[in-house]
N, C-alpha and C positions, 0 to 999 in steps of 0.2 A: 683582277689579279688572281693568280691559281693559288690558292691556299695549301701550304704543303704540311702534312703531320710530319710531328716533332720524333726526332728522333728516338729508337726505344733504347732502354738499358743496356749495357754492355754483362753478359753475366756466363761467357764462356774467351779460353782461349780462340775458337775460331770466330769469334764476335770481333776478337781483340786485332783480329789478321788483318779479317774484310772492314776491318776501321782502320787500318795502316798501323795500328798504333801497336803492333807483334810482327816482326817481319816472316813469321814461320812458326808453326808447333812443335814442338821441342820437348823431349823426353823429360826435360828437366821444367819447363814449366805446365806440364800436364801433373807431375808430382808438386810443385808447387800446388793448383788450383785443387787438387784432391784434397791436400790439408788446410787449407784454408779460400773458401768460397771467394769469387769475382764477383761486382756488382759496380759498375759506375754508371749513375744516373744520364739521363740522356741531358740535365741540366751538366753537369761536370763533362760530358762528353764534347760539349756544344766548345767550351769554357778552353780545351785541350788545344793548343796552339799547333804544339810541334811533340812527336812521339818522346822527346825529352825533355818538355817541359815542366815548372816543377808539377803542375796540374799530374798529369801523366805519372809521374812517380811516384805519388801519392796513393795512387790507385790500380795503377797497372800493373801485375806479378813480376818479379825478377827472381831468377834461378839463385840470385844471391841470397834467398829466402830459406834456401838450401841447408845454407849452413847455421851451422849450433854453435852454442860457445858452451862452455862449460858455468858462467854465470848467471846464463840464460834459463828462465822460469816460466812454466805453465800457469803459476797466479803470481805474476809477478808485483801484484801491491798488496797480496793477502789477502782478497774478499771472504775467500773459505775460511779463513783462519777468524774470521769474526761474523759467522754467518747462525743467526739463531736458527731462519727458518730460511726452507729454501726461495733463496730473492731476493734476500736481504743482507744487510751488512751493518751491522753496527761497532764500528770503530773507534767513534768520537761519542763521549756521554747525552750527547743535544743534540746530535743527526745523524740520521741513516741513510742510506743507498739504496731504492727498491728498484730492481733488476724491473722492470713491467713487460719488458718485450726480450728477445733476443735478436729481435732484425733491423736491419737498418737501411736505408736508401743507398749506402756505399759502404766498399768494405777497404778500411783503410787498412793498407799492407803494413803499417808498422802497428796496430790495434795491439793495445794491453791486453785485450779480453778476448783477441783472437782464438784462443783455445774453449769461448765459450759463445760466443755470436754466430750467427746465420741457420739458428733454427726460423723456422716459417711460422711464427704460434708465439702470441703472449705467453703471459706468466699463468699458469693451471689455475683455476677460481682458487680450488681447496687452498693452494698454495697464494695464493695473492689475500684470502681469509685470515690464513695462519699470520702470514705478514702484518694485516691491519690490526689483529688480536694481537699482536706482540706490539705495536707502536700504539696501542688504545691503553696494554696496561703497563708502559713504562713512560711515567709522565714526564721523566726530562727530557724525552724526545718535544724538540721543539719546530726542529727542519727536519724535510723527506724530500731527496735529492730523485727524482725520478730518473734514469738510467736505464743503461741495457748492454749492449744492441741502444735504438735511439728510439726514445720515447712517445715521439713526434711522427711516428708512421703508424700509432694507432689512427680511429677514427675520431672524429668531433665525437662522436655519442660514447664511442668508451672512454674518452676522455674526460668529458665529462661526468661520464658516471663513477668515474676513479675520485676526480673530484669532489663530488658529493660525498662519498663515502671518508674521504680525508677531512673533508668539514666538519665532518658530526662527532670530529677526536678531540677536544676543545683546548689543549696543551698544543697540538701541531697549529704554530701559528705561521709558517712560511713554507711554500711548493717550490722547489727549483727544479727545472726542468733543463737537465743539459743534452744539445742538438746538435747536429748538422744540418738539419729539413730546411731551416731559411735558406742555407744557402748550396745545398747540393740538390734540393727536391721545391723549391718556392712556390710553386702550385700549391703545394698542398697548406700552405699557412691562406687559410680563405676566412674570410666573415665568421663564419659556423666553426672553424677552430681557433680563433683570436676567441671567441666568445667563449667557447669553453677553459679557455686558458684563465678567464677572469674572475674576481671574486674572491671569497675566504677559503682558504689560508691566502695570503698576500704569493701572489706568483712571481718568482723571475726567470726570467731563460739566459740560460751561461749558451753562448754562440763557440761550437767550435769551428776554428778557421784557421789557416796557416800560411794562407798566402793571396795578395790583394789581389789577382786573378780569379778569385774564385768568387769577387764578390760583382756579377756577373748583373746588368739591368733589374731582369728579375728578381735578384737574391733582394738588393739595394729596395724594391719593392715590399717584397715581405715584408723587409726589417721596418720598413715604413709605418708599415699596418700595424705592426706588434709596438711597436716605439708610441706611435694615435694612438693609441689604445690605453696608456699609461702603462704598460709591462714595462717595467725595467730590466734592459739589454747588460749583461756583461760578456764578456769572451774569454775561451781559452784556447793555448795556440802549444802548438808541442813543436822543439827546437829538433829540427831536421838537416841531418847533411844533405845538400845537394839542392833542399828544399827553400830554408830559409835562413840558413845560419851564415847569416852577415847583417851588421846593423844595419843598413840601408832598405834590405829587404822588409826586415820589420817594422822600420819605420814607415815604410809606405803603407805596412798593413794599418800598424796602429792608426796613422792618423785615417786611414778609409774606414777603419772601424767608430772611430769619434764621429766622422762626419756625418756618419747611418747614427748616432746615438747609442752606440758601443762602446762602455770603457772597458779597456781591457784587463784584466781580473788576475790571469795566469798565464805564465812562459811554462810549462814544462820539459823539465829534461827527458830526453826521451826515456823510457821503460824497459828491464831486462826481460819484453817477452821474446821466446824464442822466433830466430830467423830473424832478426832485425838490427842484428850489429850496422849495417851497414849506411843505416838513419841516425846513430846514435854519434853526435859529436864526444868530447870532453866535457866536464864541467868547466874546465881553466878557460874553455874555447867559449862558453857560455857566459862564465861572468866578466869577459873582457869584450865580449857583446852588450851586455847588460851597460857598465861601466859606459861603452862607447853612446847607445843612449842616452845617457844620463845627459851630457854634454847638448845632444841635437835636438833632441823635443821635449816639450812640457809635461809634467808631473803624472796629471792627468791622463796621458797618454802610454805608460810604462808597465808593466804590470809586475808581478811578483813572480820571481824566476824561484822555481821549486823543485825537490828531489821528493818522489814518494817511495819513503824508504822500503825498500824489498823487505817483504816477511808479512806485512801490515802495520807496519809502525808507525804510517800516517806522513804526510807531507811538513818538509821545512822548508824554510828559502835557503837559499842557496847562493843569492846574490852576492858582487863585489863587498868587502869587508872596509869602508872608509878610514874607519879608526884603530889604530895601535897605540893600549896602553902603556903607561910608564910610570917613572916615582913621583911624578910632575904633571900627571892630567894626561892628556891626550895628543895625539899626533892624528891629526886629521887631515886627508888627502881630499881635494879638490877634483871636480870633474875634468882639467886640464892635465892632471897628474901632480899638483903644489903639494905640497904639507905645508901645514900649519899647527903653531903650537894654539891647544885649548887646556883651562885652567878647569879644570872639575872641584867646583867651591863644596865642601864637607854642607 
């Protein structure tokens, strides 16, 4: 049997042509890809059914990219506004965000951080120094969310040596590491990076994912290895028009995320960054998703639907509201839509 190599990355308009998935170069999306870089792995390439599926939309430029709103922000969850040194972000009193890469295996068109990803280059030593010197002498830091761009397209050896170096802070006792690499790039989760993934501080990897198409032979593999391994899997999934916003949708995700050993961790509402109105549902349209869930799958399968407040003011849920107080206790609504009276005993 003739062995064929796998398909390479998608990382221009005329990539996007001679893949069918652009019927033509277009004024408007050459200006698109100018401000923000193409990149779709040849594992998500593979994944692309039809030039309008949700894979495809996720990844592929639309001129609709074009447009601004007026509520639309270049840091649209505040990293700057809470940034000691450059990389970092401390927000939350017990964890930080350290920026390690700005690259990533795909460049998702709706990206919060689109106005700061798709440099070719980790984080500057001096500056990855300054970062560890800051979370060495603030001892409530307890977690360090590794971030970017995605973290998981260093190497096993700098990863590892990232790790060592986060060991020897003796207050960081947890590494999260949040991805797409299981499942837009699965190759690259091998032996030699499960192994550097392991060990003190206690690791977990938050899987981002959005749609159960994407969770492709391969990807289902990775997670495998990482899952043997004892890593603990959670996910995050960002609520997309066009993409995933209908409970049906989600449900297929979540429960293919359980069955890899995935619970899922976070819904988010999509992010005021610029050029991406057109991903963004309502929140009313998100908790009556949320609500519809509640009904069709178990617990464990649901995750926390959140809003991270523009400015840096940190993520809340945002979820359906069950109970409406009164003079008399509570009025609590049921997954069917019932209310029912509850007695709130002093």
């Amino acid at each position: 049997m003739t062995a064929f190599p796998a398909p390479r990355a998608l990382t221009s308009v005329d990539d996007l042509v001679t893949a069918g998935l652009v019927a033509q170069p277009t004024a408007a999306l050459t200006q698109v890809a100018e401000a923000f870089r193409i990149r779709v792995s040849s594992e998500m390439r593979t994944a692309i059914a039809d030039p309008a599926d949700p894979i495809a939309r996720q990844f592929v430029p639309d001129a609709a990219e074009l447009v601004l709103r007026p509520e639309e922000l270049q840091d649209p969850i505040g990293d700057l506004a809470h940034s000691p040194t450059p990389g970092l972000t401390h927000r939350y009193p017990d964890r930080v965000i350290l920026a390690a890469t700005h690259t990533c295996e795909v460049y998702c068109r709706f990206c919060f951080r689109r106005e700061a990803v798709g440099e070719e280059a980790a984080l500057p030593e001096a500056d990855m120094q300054a970062a560890l010197d800051y979370i060495a002498a603030t001892p409530a830091i307890w977690e360090v969310i590794l971030t970017g761009g995605d973290p998981l397209v260093l190497s096993p050896r700098r990863l590892a040596a990232l790790m060592a170096r986060l060991s020897a802070i003796p207050h960081v006792q947890i590494v999260r590491f949040h991805t797409r690499v299981p499942v837009v790039a699965p190759a690259r989760i091998t032996a030699e990076m499960v192994q550097a993934l392991q060990g003190r501080p206690t690791t977990y990897v938050v899987l981002h994912s959005n749609h159960a198409q994407e969770l492709t032979p391969a990807a289902t593999e990775a997670l495998a290895r990482l899952a043997g391994a004892g890593i603990p899997l959670l996910s995050q999934t960002v609520l997309l028009r066009g993409v995933n916003d209908d409970a049906a949708t989600l449900e297929t995700l979540f429960r293919a995320l359980l069955r890899n050993r995935v619970t899922p961790y976070y819904l988010h509402h999509c992010d005021l960054a610029r050029g991406t109105s057109h991903f963004r549902t309502t929140i009313a349209a998100g908790q009556a998703i949320m609500a519809e869930l509640r009904g069709r799958m178990s617990g464990i399968g649901i995750p926390t639907y959140v809003l991270d407040i523009p400015g840096g003011f940190g993520k809340v849920p945002i979820g359906p509201d069950y109970l409406q107080a009164d003079a008399d206790g509570y009025l609590v609504a049921d997954w069917q839509g019932g209310v029912h009276r509850y007695a709130d005993p002093a």
